[in-house]
KEBABA-492228 format. One record per residue (C-alpha): y, z, x negated; residue number from 0. Coordinates in nm, 2 decimals. Each point is the difference from the previous one (the first is absolute). Layout:
REM residues N
      c2      c3      c1    i
       Y       Z       X  NUM
...
//
This chain:
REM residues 239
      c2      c3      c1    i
   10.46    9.63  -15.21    0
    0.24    0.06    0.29    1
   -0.05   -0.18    0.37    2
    0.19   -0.27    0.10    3
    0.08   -0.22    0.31    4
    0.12   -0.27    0.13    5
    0.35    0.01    0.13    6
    0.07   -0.35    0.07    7
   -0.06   -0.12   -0.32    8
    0.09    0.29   -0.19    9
   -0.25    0.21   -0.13   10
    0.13    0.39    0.07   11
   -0.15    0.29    0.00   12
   -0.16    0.13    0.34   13
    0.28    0.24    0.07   14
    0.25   -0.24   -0.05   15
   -0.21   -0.24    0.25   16
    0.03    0.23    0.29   17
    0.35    0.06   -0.05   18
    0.11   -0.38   -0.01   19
   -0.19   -0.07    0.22   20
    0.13    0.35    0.29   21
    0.36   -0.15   -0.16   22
   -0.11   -0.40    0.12   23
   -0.07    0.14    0.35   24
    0.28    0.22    0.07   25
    0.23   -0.26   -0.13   26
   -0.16   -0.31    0.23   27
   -0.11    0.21    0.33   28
    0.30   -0.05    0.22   29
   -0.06   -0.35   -0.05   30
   -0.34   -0.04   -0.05   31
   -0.12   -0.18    0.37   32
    0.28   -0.22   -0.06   33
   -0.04   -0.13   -0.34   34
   -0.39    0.01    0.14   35
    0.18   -0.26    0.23   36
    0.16   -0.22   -0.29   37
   -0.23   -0.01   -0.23   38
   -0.31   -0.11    0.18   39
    0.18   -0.17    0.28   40
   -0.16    0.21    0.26   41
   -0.36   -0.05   -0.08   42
   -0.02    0.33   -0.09   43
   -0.02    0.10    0.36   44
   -0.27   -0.30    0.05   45
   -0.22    0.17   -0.28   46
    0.07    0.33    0.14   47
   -0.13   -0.07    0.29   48
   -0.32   -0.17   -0.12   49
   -0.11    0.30   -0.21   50
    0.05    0.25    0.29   51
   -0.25   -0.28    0.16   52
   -0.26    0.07   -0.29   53
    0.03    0.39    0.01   54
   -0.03   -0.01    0.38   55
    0.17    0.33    0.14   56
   -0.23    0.16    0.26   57
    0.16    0.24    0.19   58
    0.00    0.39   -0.07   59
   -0.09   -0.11   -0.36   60
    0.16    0.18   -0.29   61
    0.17   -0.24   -0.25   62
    0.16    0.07   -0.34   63
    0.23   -0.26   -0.02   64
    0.12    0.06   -0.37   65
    0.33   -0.09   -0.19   66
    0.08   -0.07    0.37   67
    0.38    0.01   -0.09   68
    0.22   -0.12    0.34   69
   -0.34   -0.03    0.23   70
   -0.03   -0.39    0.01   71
   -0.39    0.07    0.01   72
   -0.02    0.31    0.16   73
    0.17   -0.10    0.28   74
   -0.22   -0.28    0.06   75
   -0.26    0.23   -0.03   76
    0.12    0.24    0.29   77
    0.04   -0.24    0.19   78
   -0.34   -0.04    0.04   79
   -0.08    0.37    0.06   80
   -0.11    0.10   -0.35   81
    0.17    0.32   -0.08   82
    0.17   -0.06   -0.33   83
    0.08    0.17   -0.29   84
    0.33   -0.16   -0.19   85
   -0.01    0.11   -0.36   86
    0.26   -0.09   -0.30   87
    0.09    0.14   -0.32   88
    0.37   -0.04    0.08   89
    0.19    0.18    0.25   90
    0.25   -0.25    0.04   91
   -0.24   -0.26    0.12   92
   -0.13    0.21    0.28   93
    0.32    0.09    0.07   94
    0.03   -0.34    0.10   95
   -0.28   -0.03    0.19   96
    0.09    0.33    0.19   97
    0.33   -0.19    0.09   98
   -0.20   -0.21    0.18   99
   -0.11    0.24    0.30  100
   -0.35   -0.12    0.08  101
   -0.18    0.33    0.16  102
   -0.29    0.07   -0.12  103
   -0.05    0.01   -0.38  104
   -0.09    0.25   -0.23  105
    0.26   -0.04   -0.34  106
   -0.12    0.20   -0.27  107
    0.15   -0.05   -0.39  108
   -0.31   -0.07   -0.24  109
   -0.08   -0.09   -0.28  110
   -0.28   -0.26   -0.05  111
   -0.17    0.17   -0.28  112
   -0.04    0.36    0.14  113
    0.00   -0.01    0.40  114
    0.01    0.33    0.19  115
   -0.23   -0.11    0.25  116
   -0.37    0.17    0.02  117
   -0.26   -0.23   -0.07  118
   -0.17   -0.22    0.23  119
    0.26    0.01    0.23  120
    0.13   -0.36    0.12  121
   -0.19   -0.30    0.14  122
    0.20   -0.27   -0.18  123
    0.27    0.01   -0.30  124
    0.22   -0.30   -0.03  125
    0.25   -0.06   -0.25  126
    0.25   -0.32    0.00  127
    0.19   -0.09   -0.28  128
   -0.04    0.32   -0.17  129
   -0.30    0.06   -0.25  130
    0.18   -0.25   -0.25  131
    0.23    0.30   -0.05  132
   -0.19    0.29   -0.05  133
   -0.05    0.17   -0.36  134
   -0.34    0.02    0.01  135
   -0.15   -0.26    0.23  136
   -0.39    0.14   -0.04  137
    0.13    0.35    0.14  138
    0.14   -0.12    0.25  139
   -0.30   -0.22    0.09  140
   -0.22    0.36   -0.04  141
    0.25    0.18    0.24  142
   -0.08   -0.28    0.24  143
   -0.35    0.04   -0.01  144
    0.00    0.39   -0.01  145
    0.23    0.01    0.34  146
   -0.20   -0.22    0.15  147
   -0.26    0.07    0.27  148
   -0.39   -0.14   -0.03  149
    0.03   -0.35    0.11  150
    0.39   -0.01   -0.03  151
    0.17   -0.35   -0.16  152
    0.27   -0.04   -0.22  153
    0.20   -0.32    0.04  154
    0.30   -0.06   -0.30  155
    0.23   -0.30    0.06  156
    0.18   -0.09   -0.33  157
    0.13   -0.29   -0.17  158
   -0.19   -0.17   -0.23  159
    0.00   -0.37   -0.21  160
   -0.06   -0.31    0.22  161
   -0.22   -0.21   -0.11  162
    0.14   -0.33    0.16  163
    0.18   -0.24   -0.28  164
    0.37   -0.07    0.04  165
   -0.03    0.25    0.23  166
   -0.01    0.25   -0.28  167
    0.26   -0.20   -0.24  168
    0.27    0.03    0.29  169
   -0.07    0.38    0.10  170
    0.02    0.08   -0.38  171
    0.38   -0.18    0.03  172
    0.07    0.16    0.33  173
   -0.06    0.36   -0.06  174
    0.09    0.05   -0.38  175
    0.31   -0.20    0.11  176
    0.12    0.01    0.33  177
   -0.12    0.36    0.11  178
    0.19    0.25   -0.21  179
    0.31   -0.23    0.11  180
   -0.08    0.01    0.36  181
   -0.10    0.39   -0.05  182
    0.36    0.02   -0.20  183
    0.18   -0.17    0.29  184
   -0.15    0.19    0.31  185
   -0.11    0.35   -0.20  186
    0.27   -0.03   -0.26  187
   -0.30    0.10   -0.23  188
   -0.14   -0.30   -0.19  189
   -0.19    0.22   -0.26  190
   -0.20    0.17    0.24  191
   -0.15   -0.31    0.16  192
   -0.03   -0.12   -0.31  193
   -0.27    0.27   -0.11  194
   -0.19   -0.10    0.34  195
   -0.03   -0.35   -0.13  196
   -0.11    0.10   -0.32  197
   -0.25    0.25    0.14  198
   -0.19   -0.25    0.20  199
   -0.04   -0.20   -0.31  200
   -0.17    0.28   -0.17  201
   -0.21    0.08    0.28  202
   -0.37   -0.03   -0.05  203
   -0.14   -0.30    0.10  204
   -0.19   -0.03    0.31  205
   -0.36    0.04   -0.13  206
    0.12    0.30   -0.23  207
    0.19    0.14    0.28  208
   -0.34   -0.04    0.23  209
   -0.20    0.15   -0.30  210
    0.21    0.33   -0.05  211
   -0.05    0.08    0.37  212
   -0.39   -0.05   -0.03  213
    0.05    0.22   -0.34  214
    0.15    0.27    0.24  215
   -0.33    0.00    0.23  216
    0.07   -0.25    0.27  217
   -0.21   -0.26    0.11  218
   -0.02   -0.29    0.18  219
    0.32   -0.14   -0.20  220
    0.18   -0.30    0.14  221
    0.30   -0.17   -0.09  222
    0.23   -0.24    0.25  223
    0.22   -0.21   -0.20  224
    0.34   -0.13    0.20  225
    0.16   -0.32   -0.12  226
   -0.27   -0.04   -0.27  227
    0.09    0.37   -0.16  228
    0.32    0.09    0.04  229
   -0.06    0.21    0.20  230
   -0.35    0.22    0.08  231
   -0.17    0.21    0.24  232
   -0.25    0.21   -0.22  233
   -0.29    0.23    0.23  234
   -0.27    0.24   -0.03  235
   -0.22    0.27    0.15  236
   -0.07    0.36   -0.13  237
   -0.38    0.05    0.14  238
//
């Protein structure tokens, strides 16, 4: 029987996964930090912010911050002295991030599955927003754990499904409904923000999520839920 994927809630094949998804990215990149803007109503920046407070950049650390598109993270990151790694499947994205002109970071084009970095190499991988778009979620999760050093942490911010009643009823409304038409007014692309809606709601839930990063050896697991779910910070150490 032949593989398939999620795409949204298609079911494709695993080529035809990576190349909606390099096709989503290129189309949306230009405007991603903006529609980031819109569609969250700045709290993006607010849960930024508190995950780079749970990974806890040291300086002269080496961080892999991965599908680190236009640098939100990274440059958080640096900013703190970490030297950081900024890693994307799609050119255009770090492109963008390029644009931006903050000295310092390394931009290297990767993919998730098979990373060209030796192993045991970084003291903490992040990824934000990201893993909910990768093929093959449990290789990327290996390459995580291979690139990491002896004591390093992974920390993955992702969205997830709150937990909070109403709550939930009136997100449902607001992103199936209201975000492809904001992402079709500002992006002129409503199709592409509708896959991201629809690839949150086949994201694994939290306690799977936490489980396939123990299955890909890390341990002490934790998951932070934001506004009941919606949003996660998922963690773990490769000893």
């Amino acid at each position: 029987m032949n593989e398939s994927v999620s795409f949204g809630y298609e079911d494709v094949s695993p080529e035809e996964k990576t190349r909606r998804v390099g096709a989503v990215f290129s189309n949306v990149a230009k405007k991603y930090d903006i529609m980031n803007d819109a569609m969250s109503g700045g709290m993006h920046r607010l849960w930024k912010d508190r995950f780079v407070r749970r990974v806890k950049p040291q300086p002269g650390e080496q961080i892999l911050d991965m599908a680190g598109g236009t640098g939100d993270i990274a440059f958080r990151m640096a900013a703190r002295g970490a030297a950081v790694t900024v890693s994307d499947i799609n050119q255009e994205m770090l492109d963008v991030g390029m644009e931006r002109g903050l000295d310092g970071l390394v931009w290297s084009r990767q993919n998730a599955e098979e990373l060209s970095f030796p192993s045991r190499f970084f003291d903490a991988y992040t990824i934000a927003f990201g893993i909910r778009n990768v093929t093959h979620k449990e290789k990327a999760l290996a390459e995580a754990w291979r690139v990491l050093k002896r004591g390093g942490r992974f920390f993955c911010l992702e969205f997830s499904t709150t937990e909070w009643p109403g709550f939930k009823e009136a997100y449902d409304l607001y992103s199936h409904r209201l975000v492809p038409q904001i992402g079709k007014a500002i992006a002129h692309d409503a199709e592409s923000y509708r896959y991201l809606i629809e690839s949150i709601r086949r994201f694994p839930t939290m306690p799977e999520f936490e489980a396939m990063i123990r299955d890909a050896g890390f341990v002490r697991t934790k998951v932070e839920p934001i506004l009941g779910g919606l949003v996660a910070i998922h963690s773990g150490w490769k000893i």
